[in-house]
C-alpha positions as CSV (number, residue, x, y, z in Angstrom):
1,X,184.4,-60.1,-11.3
2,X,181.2,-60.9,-11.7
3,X,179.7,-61.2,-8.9
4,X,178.6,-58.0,-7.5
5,X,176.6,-57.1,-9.9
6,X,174.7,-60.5,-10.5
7,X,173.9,-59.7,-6.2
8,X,172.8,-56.2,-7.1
9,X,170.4,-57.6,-10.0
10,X,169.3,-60.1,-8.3
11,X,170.4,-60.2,-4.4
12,X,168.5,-63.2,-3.2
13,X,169.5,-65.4,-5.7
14,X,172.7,-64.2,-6.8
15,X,174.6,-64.7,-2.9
16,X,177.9,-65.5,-2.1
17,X,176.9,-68.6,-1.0
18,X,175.9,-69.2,-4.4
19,X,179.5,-69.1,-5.9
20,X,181.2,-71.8,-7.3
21,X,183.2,-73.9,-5.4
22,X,181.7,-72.6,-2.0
23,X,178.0,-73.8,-3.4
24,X,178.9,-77.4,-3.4
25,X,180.3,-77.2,0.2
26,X,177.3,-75.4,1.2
27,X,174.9,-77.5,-0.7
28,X,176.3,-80.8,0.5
29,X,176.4,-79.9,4.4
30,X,172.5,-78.7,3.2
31,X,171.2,-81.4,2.0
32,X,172.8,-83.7,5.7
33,X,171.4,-80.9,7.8
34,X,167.6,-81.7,5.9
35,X,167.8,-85.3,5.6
36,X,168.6,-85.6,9.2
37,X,166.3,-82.8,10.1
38,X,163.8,-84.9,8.6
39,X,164.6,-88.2,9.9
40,X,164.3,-86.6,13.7
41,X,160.7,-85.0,12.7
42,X,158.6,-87.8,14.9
43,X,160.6,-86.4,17.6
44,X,161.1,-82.8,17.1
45,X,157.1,-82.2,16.3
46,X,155.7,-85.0,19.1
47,X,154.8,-82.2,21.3
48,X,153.5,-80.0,18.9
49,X,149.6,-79.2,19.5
50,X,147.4,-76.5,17.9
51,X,144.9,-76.4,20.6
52,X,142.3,-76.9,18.1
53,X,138.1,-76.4,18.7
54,X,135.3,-76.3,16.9
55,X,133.2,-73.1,16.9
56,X,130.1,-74.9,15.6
57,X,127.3,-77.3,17.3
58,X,128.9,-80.6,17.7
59,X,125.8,-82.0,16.3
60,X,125.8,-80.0,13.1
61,X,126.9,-82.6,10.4
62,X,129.7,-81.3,8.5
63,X,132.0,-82.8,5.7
64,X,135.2,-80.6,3.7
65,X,137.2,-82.7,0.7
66,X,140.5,-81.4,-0.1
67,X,141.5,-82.3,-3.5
68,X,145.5,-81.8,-3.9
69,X,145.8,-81.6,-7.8
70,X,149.2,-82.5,-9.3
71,X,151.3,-80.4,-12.1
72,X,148.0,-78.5,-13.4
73,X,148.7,-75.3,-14.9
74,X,146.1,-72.5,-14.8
75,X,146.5,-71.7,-18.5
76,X,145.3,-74.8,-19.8
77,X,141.6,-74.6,-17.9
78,X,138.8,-73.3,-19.9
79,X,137.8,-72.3,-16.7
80,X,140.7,-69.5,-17.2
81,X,140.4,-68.5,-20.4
82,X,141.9,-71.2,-22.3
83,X,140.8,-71.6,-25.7
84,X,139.4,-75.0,-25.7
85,X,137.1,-76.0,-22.7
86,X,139.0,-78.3,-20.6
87,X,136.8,-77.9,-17.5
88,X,133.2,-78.4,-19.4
89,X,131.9,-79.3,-16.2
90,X,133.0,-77.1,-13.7
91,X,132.4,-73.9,-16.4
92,X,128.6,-75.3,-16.1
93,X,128.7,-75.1,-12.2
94,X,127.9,-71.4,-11.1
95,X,128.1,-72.3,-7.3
96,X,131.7,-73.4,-8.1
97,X,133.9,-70.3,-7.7
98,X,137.4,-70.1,-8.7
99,X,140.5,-67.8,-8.3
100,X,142.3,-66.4,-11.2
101,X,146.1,-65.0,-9.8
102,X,147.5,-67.9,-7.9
103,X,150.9,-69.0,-7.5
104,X,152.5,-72.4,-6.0
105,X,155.5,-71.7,-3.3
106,X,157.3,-74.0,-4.8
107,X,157.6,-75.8,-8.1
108,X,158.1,-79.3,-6.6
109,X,155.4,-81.5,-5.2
110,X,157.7,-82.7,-2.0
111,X,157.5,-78.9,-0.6
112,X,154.7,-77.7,-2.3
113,X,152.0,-80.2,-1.0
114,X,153.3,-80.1,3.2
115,X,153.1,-75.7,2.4
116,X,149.8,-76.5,1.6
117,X,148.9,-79.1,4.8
118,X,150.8,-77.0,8.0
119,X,151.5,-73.1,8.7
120,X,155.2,-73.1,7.5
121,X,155.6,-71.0,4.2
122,X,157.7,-69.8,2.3
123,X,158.8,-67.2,5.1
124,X,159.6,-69.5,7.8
125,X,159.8,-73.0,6.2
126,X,162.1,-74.5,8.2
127,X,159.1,-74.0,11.3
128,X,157.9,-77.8,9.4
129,X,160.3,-79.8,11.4
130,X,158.6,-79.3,14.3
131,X,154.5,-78.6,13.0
132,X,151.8,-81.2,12.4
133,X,149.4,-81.2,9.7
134,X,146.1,-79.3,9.7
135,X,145.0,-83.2,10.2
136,X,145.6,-83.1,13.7
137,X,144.0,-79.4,14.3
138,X,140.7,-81.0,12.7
139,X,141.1,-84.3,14.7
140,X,141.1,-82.2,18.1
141,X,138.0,-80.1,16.8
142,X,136.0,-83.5,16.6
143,X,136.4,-84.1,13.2
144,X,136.9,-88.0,11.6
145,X,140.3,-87.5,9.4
146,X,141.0,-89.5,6.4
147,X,144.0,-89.1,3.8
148,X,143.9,-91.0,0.1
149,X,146.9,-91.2,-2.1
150,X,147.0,-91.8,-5.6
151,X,150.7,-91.4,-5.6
152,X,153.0,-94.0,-3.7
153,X,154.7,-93.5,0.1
154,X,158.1,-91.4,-0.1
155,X,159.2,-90.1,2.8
156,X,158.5,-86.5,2.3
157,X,156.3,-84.7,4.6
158,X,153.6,-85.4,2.8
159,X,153.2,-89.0,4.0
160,X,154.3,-88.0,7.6
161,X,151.1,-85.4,7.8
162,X,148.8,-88.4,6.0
163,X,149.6,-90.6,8.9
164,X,148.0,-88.3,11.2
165,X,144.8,-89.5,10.0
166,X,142.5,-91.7,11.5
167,X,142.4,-93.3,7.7
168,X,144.7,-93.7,5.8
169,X,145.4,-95.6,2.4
170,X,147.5,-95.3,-0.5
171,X,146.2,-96.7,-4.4
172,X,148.7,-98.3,-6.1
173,X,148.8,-99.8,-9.6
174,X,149.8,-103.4,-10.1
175,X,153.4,-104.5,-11.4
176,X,154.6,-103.6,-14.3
177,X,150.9,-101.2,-14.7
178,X,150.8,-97.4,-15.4
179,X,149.9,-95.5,-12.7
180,X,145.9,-95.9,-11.5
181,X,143.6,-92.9,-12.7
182,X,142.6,-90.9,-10.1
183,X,138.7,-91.9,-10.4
184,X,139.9,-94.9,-8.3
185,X,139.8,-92.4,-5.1
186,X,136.2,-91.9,-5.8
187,X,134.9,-95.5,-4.3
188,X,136.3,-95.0,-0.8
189,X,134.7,-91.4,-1.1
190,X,131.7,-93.2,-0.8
191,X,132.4,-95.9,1.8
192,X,133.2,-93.0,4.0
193,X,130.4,-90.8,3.5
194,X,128.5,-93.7,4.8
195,X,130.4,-94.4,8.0
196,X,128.0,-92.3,10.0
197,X,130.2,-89.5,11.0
198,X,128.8,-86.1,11.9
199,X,132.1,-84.7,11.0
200,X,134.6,-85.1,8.6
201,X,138.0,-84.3,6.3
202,X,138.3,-86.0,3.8
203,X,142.1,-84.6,1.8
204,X,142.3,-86.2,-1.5
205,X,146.3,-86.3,-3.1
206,X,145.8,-87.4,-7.0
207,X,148.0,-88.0,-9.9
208,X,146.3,-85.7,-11.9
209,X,148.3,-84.4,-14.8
210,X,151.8,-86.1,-14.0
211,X,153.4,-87.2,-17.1
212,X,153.1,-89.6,-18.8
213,X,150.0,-87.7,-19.8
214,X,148.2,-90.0,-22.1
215,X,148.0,-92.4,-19.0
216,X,146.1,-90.2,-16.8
217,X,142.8,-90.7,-18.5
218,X,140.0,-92.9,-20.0
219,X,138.9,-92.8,-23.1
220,X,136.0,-91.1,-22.4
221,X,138.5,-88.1,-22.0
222,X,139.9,-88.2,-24.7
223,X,138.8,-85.3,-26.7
224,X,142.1,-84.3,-28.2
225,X,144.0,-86.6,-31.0
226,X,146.0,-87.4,-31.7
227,X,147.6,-87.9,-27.9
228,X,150.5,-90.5,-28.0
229,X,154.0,-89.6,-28.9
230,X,157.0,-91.4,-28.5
231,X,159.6,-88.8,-28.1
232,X,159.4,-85.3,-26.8
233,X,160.3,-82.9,-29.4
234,X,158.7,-80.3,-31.7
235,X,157.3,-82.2,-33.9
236,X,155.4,-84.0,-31.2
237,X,154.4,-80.9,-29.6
238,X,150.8,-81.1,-30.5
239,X,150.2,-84.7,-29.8
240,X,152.4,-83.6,-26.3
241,X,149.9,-80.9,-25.4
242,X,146.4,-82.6,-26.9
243,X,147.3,-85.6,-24.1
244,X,147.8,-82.8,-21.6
245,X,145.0,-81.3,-22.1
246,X,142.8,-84.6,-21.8
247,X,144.1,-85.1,-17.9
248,X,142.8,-81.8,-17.4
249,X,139.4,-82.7,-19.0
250,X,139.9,-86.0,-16.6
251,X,140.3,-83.6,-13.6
252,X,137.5,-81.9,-14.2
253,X,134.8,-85.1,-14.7
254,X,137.0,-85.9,-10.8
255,X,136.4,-82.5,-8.8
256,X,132.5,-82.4,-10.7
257,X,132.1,-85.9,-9.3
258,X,133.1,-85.4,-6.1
259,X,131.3,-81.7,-5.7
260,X,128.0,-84.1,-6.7
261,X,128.6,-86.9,-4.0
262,X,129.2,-83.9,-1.3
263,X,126.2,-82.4,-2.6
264,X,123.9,-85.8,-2.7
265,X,124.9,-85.7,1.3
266,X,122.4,-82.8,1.4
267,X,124.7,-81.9,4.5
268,X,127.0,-78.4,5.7
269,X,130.1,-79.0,3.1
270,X,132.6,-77.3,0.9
271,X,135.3,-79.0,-1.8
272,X,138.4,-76.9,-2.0
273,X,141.1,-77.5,-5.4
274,X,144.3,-76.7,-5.9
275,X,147.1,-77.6,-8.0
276,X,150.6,-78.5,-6.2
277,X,152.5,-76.8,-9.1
278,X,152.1,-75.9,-13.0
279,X,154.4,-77.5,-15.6
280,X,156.6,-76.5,-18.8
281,X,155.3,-77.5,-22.3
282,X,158.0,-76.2,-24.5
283,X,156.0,-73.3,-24.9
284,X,158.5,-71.0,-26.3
285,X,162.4,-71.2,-27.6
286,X,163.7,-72.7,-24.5
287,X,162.1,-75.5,-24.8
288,X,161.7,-76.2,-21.2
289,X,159.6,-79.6,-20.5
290,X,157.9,-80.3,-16.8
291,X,159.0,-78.7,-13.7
292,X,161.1,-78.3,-10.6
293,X,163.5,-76.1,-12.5
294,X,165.8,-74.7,-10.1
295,X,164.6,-70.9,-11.6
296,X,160.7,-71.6,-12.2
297,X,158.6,-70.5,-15.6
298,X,155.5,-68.7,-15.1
299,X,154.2,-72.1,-16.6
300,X,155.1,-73.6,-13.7
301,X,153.9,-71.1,-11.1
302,X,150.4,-70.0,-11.9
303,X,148.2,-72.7,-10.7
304,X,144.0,-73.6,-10.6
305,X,142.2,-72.8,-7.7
306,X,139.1,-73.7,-7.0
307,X,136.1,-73.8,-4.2
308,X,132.9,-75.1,-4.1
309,X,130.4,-75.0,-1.1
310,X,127.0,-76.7,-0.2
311,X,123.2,-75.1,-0.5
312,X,123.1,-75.9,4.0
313,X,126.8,-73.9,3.9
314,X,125.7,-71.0,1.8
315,X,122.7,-70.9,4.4
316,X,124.4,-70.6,7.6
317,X,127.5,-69.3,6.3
318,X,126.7,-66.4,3.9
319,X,129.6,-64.1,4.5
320,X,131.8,-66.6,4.1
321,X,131.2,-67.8,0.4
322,X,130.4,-63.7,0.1
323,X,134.5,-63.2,1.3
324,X,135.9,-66.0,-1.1
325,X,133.7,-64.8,-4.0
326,X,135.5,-60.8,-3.6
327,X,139.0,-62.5,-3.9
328,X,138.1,-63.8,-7.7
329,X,140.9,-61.4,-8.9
330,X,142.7,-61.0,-5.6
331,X,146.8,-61.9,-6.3
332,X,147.7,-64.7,-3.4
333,X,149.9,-68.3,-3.4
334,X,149.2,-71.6,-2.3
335,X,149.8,-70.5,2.1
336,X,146.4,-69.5,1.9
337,X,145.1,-73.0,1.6
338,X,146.0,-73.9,5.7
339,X,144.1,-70.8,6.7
340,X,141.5,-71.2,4.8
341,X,140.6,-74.6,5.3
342,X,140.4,-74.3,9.3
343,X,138.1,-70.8,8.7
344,X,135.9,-73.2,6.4
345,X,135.6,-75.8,9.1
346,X,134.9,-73.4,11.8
347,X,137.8,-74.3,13.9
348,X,139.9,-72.2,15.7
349,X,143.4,-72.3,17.1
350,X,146.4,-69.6,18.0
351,X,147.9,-70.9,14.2
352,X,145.2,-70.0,12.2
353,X,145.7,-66.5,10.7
354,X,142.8,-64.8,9.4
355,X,144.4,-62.3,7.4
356,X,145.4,-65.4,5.1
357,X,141.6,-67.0,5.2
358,X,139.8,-66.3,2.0
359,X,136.3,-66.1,4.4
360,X,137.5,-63.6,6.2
361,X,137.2,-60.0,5.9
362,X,140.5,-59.8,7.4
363,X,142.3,-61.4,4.6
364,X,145.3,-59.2,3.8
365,X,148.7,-60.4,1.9
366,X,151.2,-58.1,0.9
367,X,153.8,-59.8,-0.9
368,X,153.9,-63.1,-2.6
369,X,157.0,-65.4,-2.2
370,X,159.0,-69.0,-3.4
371,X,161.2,-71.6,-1.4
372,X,164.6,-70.8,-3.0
373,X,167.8,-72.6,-2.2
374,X,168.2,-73.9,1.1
375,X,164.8,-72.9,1.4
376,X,165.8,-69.1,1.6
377,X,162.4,-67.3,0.9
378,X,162.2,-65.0,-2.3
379,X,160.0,-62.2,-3.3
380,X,158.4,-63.4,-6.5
381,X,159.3,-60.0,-8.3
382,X,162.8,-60.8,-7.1
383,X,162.5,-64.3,-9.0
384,X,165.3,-64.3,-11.9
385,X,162.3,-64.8,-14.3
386,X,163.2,-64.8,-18.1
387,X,161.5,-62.1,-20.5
388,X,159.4,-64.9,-22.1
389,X,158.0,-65.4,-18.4
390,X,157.2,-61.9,-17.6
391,X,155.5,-61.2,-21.4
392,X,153.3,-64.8,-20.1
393,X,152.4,-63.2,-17.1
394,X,151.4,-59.8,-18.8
395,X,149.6,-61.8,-21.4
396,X,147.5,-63.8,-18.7
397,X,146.5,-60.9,-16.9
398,X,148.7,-62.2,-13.8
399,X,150.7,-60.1,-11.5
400,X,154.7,-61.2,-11.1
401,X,154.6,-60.1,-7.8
């Protein structure tokens, strides 16, 4: 009775295939079909190749740093807006330009972080069973690869595109230990700026601001208190949010150390930011805490984005920083960051699509869109967002669409 006109309302959420019982059929044979899918990805993407080069002088020293950032919502970065300046550092950086209408494809790090590493999106995701990792296209171009975790091995693409690398190593915390802060990345930073490679890619996966906040950060970030709570409830909602708040101020020290080691190099570089997904607060009456919601909250979809390059960049690449500085205000998601990264290291293959490269003056996308169920792509206007999410996004000055 009700179904057709939950399809008409909303037709790529609301499908037949949707409906109770034949949902937990579907689901079921969904979730075999992907885990085996998975498990067959060494052999399904072996003879996948991009067919990578370099357009630049091999001898031209060169060095990118990819920092993934983990559940880091735009609206809590005084680099946005936000009332109280969480990104002190940064905001003192005018070389460091960021982007203010961003959306994650999908509000869980498992999908959202391999969107981010491969050409598979949100249109065609399902192309990531057979693709490699924007490793491997910067590994045929001449480039030395390395891939640190703060976050532990779990099976997900992400750890299958981190062994690409020529280095990789994951941090983890002893025993019985919360998790290590992300700072602990920032040694082996500098081991391998000092390995004598002209060329390299350095992709950075942090904790960031993954509850338990109050764990993410020293005490010389914490700037909000109190920040320890023992429950999650209103009452606590302060405490919740001041500890949230410090991670983000613990981010920022991060990406404004790493921006000065690049820049001590004195060599052709760029540091490129982005969050994997935001996260719920209980920001209004719903009371909706963290993320991967089946139905995301604006709170979970806006995201900080953020690029910095060198003096020696800005010199032989102009037009390119020139490009990425017109898109301050220009609506995109997170399928940009492929693109953009192999236009930043000069490299070029048949997979790299300009008009999603933020240096390019082709750049050019239409509509933005999410990994629903089953990995079914939706319009982001067609998302079944609440009221209280589209009066957000009107507040924020972001675009549901």
């Amino acid at each position: 009775l009700v179904y057709t006109p939950a399809h008409r309302k909303y037709p790529h959420t609301a499908r037949l295939d949707n409906l109770y019982p034949i949902n937990a059929f579907n689901n079921a044979r969904f979730a075999v079909d992907s885990w085996e899918a998975a498990k067959n990805y060494p052999r399904t993407s072996r003879k996948f190749d991009y067919r990578a080069t370099s357009t630049r002088d091999t001898e031209l020293p060169e060095i990118y740093i990819f920092v993934i950032g983990e559940t880091s919502r735009a609206g809590n970065w005084g680099l946005y807006g936000y009332e109280r300046n969480t990104t002190p550092k940064l905001d003192a950086m005018p070389d460091v330009i960021h982007f203010d209408d961003v959306l994650t494809q999908i509000n869980a790090t498992h999908k959202s972080v391999p969107l981010m590493l491969c050409p598979a999106d949100a249109l065609n995701y399902n192309e990531i069973y057979r693709q490699k990792s924007l490793i491997s296209a910067f590994k045929q171009a001449g480039f030395h690869t390395s891939f640190l975790s703060n976050q532990l091995r779990n099976g997900s693409f992400t750890e299958f595109f981190a062994d690409e690398a020529d280095c990789t190593i994951y941090f983890a915390a002893p025993k019985n230990k919360p998790h290590l802060h992300d700072d602990v990345l920032l040694s082996a930073v500098d081991s391998l700026l000092n390995i004598g490679k002209t060329k390299q890619l350095i992709i950075l996966h942090t904790y960031g601001s993954h509850f338990n906040y109050c764990e993410r950060y020293d005490t010389d970030c914490r700037i909000f208190t109190p920040d320890h709570i023992k429950e999650i409830d209103h009452k606590n909602k302060q405490a919740m949010i001041n500890a949230y708040d410090n991670s983000i101020v613990a981010t920022d020290k991060f990406l404004a150390q790493v921006i000065d080691k690049l820049d001590r190099t004195g060599e052709t570089s760029a540091m490129l930011y982005l969050s994997d997904h935001g996260e719920d607060l209980l920001d209004d009456e719903r009371n909706r805490f963290l993320h991967a919601s089946p139905i995301p909250t604006y709170y979970q979809l806006h995201i900080p984005f953020v690029i910095w390059f060198s003096d020696n960049y800005s010199t032989l690449f102009p037009d390119d920083i020139r490009q990425a500085r017109n898109r301050h205000t220009t609506p995109f998601d997170s399928r940009v960051v492929f693109h953009t990264l192999l236009g930043i290291g000069g490299i070029e293959t048949e997979y790299r699509d300009d008009r999603l490269s933020l240096i390019s003056p082709s750049f050019h996308l239409e509509k933005r869109y999410y990994v629903g169920e089953q990995n079914i792509p939706i319009p982001v206007r067609r998302l079944p967002l609440e009221e209280e999410d589209l009066q957000a996004f009107e507040r924020y000055g972001i675009s549901p669409r």
